[in-house]
MIVEX-770769 format. One record per residue (C-alpha): residue number from 1; residue in three letters; x, y, z. Coordinates in nm, 2 decimals. Example, Ala and Ser with C-alpha at 12.3 -4.5 7.8 and 13.67 -1.06 7.14 Angstrom:
BEGIN
+------+------+--------+--------+--------+
: resi : resn :     xx :     yy :     zz :
+------+------+--------+--------+--------+
:    1 :  Ala :   1.23 :  -0.45 :   0.78 :
:    2 :  Ser :   1.37 :  -0.11 :   0.71 :
+------+------+--------+--------+--------+
END
This chain:
BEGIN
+------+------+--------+--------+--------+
: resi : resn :     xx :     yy :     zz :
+------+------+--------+--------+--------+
:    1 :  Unk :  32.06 :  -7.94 :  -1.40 :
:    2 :  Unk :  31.88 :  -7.72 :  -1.18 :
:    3 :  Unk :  31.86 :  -7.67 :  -0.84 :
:    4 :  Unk :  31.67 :  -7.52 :  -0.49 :
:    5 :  Unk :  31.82 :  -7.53 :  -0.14 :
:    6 :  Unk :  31.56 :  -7.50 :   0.14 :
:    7 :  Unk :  31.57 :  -7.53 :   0.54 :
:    8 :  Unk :  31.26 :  -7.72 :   0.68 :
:    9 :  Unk :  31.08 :  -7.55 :   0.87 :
:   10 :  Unk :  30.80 :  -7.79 :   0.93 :
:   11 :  Unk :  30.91 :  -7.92 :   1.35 :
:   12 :  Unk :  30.85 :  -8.28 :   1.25 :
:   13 :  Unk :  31.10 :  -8.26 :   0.96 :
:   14 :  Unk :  31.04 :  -8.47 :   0.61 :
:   15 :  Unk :  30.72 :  -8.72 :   0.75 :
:   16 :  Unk :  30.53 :  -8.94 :   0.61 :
:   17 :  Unk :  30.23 :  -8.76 :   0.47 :
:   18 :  Unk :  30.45 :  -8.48 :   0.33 :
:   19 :  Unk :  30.66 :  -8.75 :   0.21 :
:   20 :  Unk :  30.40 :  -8.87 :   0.03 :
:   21 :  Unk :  30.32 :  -8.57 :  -0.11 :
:   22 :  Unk :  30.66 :  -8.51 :  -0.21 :
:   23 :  Unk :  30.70 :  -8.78 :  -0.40 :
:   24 :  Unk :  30.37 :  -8.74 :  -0.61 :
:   25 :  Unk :  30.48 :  -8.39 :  -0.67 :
:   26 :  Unk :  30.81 :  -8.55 :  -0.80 :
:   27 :  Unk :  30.68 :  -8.81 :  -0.97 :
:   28 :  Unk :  30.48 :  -8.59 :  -1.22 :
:   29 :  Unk :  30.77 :  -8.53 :  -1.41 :
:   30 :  Unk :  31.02 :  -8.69 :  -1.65 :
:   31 :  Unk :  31.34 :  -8.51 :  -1.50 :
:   32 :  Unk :  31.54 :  -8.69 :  -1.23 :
:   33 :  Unk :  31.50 :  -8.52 :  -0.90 :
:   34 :  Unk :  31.72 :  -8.60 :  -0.58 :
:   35 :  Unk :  31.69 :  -8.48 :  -0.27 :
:   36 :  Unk :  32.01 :  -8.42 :  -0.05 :
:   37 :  Unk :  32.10 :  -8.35 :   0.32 :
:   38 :  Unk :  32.44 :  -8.35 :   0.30 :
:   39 :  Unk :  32.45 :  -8.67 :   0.46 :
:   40 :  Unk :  32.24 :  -8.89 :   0.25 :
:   41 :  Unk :  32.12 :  -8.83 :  -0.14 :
:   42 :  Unk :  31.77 :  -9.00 :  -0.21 :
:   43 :  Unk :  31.57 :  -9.01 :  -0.53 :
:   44 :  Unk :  31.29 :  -8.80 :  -0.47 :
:   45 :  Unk :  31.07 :  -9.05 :  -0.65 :
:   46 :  Unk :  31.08 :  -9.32 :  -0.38 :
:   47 :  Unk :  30.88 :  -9.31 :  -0.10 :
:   48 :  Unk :  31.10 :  -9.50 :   0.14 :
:   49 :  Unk :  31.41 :  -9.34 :   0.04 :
:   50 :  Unk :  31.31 :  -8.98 :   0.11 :
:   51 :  Unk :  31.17 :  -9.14 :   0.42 :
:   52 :  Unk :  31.51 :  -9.26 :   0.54 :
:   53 :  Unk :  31.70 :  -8.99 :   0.48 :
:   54 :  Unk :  31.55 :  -8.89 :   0.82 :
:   55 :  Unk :  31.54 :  -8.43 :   0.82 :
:   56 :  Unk :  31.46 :  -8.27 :   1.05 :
:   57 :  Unk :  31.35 :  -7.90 :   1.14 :
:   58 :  Unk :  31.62 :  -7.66 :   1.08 :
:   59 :  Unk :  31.80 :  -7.90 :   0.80 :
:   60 :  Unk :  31.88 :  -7.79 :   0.47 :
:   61 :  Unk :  31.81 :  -7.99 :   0.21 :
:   62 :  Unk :  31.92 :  -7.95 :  -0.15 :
:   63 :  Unk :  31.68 :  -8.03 :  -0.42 :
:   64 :  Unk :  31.83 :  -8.08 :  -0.77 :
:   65 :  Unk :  31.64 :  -8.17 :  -1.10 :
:   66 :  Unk :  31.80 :  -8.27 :  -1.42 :
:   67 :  Unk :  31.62 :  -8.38 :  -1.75 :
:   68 :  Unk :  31.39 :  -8.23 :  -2.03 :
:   69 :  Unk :  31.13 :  -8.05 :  -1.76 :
:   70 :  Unk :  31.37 :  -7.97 :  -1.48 :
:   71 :  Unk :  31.27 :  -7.58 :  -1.52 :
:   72 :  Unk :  30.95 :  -7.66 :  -1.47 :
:   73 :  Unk :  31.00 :  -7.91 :  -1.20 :
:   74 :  Unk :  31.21 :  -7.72 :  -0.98 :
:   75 :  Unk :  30.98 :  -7.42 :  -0.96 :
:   76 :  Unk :  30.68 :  -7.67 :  -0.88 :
:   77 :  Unk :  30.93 :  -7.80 :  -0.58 :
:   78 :  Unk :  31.02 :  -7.49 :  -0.46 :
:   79 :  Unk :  30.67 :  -7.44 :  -0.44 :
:   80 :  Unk :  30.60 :  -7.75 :  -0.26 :
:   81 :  Unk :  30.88 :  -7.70 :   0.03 :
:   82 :  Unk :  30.76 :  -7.35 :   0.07 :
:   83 :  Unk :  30.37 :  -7.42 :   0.14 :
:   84 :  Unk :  30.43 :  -7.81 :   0.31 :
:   85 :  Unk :  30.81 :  -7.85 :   0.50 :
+------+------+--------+--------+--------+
END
């Protein structure tokens, strides 16, 4: 298992179209990948779920991915948070 912690930056937090995004990005790969606030744990793969959790700017979120491409998929996350939250 891998993982990436990350403070969002982005002053509307984890939104809807970054969400989305997020979730597309996740969903291109076979590893399980979870997102967690400390408060709530969501599977990065559902829309509604990363949606709920509800972050906010200044958060840190913890992204963990565990499975046959989770090397691959965490770099392509860290990534992600880095140029969209």
């Amino acid at each position: 298992m891998k993982e990436i912690k990350y403070t969002i930056q982005d002053a509307l937090g984890i939104h809807a179209r970054p969400a989305g995004m997020l979730v597309k990005v996740a969903a291109g790969f076979k590893s399980a990948i979870a997102i967690d606030n400390g408060v709530k744990k969501a599977d990065a793969k559902r829309i509604m779920a990363v949606m709920s959790m509800g972050v906010k700017q200044g958060q840190e979120v913890t992204v963990t991915a565990d499975g046959e491409d989770e090397d691959a998929a965490i770099a392509t996350l860290e990534t992600f948070f880095k140029e969209n939250l």
